[in-house]
C-alpha positions in Angstrom: 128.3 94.0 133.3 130.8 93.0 136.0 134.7 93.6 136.0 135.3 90.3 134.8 133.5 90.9 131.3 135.4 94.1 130.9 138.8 92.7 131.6 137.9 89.8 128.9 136.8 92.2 126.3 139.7 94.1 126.9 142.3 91.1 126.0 139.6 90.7 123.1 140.4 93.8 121.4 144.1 92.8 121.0 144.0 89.3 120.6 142.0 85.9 119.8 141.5 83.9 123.4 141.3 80.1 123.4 138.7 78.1 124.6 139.4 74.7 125.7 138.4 71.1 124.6 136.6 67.8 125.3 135.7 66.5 128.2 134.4 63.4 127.4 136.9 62.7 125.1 139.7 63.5 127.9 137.9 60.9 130.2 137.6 58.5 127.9 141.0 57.9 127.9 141.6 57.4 131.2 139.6 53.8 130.4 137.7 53.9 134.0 135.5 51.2 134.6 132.0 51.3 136.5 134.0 51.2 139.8 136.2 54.0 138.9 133.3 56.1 138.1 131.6 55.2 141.6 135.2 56.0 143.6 134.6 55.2 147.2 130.7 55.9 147.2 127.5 54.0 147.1 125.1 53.9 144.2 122.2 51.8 143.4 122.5 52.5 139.6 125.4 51.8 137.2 127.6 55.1 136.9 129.9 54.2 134.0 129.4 56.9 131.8 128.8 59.7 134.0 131.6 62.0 133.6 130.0 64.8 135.9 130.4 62.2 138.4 134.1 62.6 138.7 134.3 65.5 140.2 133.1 64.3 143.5 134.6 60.7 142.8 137.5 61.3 140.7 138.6 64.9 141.3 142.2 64.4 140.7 141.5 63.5 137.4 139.4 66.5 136.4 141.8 68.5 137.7 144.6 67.1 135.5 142.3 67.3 132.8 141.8 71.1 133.4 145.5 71.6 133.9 146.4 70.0 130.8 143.9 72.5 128.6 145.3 75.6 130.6 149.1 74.2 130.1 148.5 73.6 125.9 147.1 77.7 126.1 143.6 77.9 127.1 142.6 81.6 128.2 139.2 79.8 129.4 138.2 76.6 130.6 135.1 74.8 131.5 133.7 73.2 134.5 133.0 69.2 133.9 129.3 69.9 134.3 127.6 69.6 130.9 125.2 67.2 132.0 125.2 68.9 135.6 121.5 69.2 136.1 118.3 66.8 137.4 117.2 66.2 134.5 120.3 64.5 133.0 121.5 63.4 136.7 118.3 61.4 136.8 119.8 58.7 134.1 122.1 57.6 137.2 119.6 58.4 140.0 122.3 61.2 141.2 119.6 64.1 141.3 120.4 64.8 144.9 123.8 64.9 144.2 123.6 67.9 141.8 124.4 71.2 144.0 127.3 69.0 145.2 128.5 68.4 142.0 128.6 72.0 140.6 130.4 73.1 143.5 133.1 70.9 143.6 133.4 71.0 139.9 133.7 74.7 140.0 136.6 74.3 142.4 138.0 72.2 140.9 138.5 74.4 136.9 139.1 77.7 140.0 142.0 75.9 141.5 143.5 74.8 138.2 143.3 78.0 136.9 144.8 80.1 139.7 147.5 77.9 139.7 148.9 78.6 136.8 147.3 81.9 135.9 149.8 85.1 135.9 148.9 89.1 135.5 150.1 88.8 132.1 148.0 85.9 131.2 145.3 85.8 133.6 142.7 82.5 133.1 139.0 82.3 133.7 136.6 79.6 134.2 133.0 79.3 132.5 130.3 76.9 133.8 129.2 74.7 131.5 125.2 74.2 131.3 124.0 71.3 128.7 121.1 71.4 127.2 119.4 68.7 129.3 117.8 65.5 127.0 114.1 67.7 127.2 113.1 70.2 124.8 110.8 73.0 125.5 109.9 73.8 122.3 109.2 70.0 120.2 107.1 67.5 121.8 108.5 64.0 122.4 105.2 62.4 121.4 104.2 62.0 117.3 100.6 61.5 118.6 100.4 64.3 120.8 102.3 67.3 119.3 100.9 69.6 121.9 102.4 67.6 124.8 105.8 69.0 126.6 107.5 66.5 129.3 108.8 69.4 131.1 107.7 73.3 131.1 109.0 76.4 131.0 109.3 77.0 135.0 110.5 73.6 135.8 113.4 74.1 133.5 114.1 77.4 134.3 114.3 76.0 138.4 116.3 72.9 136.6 118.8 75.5 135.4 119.0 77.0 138.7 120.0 74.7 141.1 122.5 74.1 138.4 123.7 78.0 138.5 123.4 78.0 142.3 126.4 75.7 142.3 128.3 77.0 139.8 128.4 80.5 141.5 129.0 78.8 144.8 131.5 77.2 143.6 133.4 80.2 141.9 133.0 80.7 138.2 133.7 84.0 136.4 130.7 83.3 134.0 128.3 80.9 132.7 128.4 79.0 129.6 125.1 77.9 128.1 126.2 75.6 125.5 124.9 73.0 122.5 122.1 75.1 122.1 119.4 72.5 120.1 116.6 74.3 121.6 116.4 78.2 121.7 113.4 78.5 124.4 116.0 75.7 126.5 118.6 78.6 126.1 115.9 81.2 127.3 114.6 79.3 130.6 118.6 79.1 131.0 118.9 82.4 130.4 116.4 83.6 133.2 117.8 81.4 135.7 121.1 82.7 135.3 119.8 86.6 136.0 117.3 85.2 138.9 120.5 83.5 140.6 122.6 86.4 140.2 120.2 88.5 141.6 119.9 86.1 145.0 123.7 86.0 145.1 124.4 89.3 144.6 127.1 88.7 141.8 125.7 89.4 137.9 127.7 86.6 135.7 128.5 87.1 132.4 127.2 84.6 129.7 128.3 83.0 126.8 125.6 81.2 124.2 126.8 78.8 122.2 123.9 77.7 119.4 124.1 74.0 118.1 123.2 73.6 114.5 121.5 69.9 113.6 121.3 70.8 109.8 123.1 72.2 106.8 121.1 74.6 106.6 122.3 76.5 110.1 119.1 75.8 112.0 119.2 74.4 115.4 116.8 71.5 116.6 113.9 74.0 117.3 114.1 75.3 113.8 115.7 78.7 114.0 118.4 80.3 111.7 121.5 81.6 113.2 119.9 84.9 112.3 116.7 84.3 114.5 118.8 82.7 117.1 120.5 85.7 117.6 117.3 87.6 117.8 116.2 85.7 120.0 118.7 85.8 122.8 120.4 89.3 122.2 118.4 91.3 125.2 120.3 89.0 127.5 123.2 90.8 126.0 126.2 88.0 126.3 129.6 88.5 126.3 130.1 85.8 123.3 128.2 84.2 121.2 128.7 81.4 119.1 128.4 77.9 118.0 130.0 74.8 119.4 129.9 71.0 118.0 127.7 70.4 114.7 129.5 69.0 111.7 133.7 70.7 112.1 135.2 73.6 111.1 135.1 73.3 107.9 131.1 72.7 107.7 130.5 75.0 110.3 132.9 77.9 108.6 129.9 79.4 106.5 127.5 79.6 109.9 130.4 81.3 112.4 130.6 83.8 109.4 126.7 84.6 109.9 126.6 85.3 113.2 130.2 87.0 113.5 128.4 89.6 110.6 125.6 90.3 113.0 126.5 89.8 116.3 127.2 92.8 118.5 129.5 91.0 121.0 132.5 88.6 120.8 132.4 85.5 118.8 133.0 82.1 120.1 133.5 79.1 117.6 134.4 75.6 119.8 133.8 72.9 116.3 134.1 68.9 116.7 137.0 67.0 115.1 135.7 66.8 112.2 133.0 64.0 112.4 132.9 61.0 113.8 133.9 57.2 112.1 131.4 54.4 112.1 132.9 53.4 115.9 131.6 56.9 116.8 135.5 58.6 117.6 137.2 61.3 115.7 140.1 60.8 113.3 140.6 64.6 113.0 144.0 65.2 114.1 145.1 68.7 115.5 147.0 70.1 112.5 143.8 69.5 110.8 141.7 71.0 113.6 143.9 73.7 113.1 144.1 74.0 109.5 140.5 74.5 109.3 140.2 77.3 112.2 142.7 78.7 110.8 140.6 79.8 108.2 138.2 81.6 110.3 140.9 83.5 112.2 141.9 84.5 108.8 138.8 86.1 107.9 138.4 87.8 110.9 135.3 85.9 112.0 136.2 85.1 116.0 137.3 86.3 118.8 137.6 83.1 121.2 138.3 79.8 119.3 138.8 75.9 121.2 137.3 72.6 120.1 134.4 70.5 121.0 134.4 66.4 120.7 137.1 64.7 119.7 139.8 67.4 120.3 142.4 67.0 123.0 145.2 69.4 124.3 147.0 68.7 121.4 143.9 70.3 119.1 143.8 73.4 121.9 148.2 74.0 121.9 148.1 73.9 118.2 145.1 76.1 117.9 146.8 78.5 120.4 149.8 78.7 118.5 147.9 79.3 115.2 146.3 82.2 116.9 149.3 84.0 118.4 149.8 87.0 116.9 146.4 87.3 114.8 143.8 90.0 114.8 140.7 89.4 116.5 137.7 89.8 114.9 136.1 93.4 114.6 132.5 93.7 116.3 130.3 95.0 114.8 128.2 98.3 115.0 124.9 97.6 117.6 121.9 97.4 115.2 119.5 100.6 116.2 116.3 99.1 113.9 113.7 96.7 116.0 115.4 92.8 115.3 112.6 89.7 116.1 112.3 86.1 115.1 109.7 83.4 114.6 111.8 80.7 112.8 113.2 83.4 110.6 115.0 86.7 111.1 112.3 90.3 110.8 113.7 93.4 110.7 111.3 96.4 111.2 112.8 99.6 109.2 113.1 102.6 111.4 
């Protein structure tokens, strides 16, 4: 594992790190129009909507963005690249943009966080990789359940011109994140240790699983417990859950994973859930209130907020956390750990 991961776990062991917020929900309130998304270049499609974008048209903004997370406390921030790929990119006819886009995005989080990063409170950036609108493992036709619009290969190579970028472009690790689809996360997974191997430069990696269901499964039906099982030989630096239903709802699932997981524990919730116009009422004491109660059971070790939360959620989460015990990892589990849909454990 490189220096980087070491360094990290070793502010882990005395303290919680914070995670930043939104994007979209940062850029949204900006109010850009189509023509603010499209800057000074040429595009045959409509662009409103594509935040990625900005990077290349709108840096300045980004970078403000980024600043303001790192300013409020953030240990860690994320490039603007959820929906950095082809696949997504192709919505806006911007495929050929993509290697472009990581780059500059990756830049862009680098240069904010060097600025105001000190060798008391050193900052890193993690590339953010979405998990694309394919699934590997569910079939987008009712009629045809064996059909797959994209396979296994193709979005392992989608993940890596993605990567490519993102290392160009200077992260300290990647950030696989919304996890709906565990064999997504896999092909994401390889790509990351193919391009670290043509780079020369091993990242570490943080998954971040999605769950779609009360019950703590993601979209391809697998428990927190089987997810875990499923991605643990890639041995992460964090692992976690991000988005899904708040803190509150998502409390009992962070507690699963933080009992099993061998590694640190990332929990990034939404504020709260969103109103029938689709935005979050969930103010930051709130936020707060509700993380607070993981931090108090010892269930984390890097905390932050998904949609809806601003710097506001982030500064009051980073002052909640000041001061707190991180969460203790756990023991590494000796007996043989696999999944289907569900957890197996093989007594030695």
């Amino acid at each position: 594992m490189t220096d980087i991961a070491e360094r990290i776990r070793e502010i882990a062991a005395d303290r919680i790190l914070v995670f930043d917020g939104a994007w979209g929900t940062a850029i949204q309130n900006y109010g850009l129009d189509e023509a603010g998304y499209r800057g000074d270049r040429t595009f045959e499609m409509d662009q409103k909507g594509n935040n990625d974008l900005l990077c290349l048209t709108q840096p300045e903004i980004i970078e403000e963005i980024s600043a303001a997370y790192l300013e409020a406390g953030a240990d860690i921030i994320s490039t603007n690249t959820f929906s950095g790929t082809t696949i997504s990119q192709a919505d806006y006819g911007d495929e050929a943009l993509v290697h472009e886009l990581n780059v500059a995005a990756a830049k862009l989080a680098r240069h904010a966080a060097d600025t105001i990063a000190t060798e008391e409170k050193p900052r890193f950036v993690a590339g953010s990789i979405g998990p694309t609108n394919k699934t590997l493992s569910i079939s987008p036709d009712v009629e045809d359940p064996g059909f797959r619009e994209v396979d296994f290969d193709q979005m392992k190579a989608v993940y890596a011109d993605q990567i490519d970028g993102l290392i160009e472009g200077g992260v300290d690790m990647l950030l696989v994140e919304t996890i709906f689809d565990t064999l997504n996360a896999k092909a994401a997974i390889m790509a990351a240790q193919e391009s670290g191997e043509r780079h020369g430069r091993t990242l570490p990696l943080i998954l971040s699983m999605t769950i779609t269901d009360m019950s703590g499964r993601n979209l391809s039906g697998h428990s927190i417990e089987a997810f875990w099982a499923s991605v643990r030989h890639a041995e992460p630096l964090a692992v976690g859950l991000n988005c899904s239903f708040g803190a509150d709802r998502l409390r009992p699932h962070i507690q699963a994973i933080s009992e099993i997981a061998d590694t640190l524990v990332i929990g990034y919730p939404n504020a709260g859930l969103p109103n029938e116009l689709g935005e979050y009422d969930e103010d930051a004491a709130h936020t707060r209130d509700k993380i607070s109660q993981w931090v108090d059971q010892g269930l984390v070790n890097i905390v932050g907020g998904c949609c809806g939360t601003t710097p506001d959620h982030i500064r009051a989460i980073a002052e909640m956390v000041d001061g707190k015990p991180p969460r203790a990892i756990p023991e590494r589990m000796t007996q043989t750990f696999l999944a289907g849909l569900e957890p197996m454990t093989l007594a030695a």
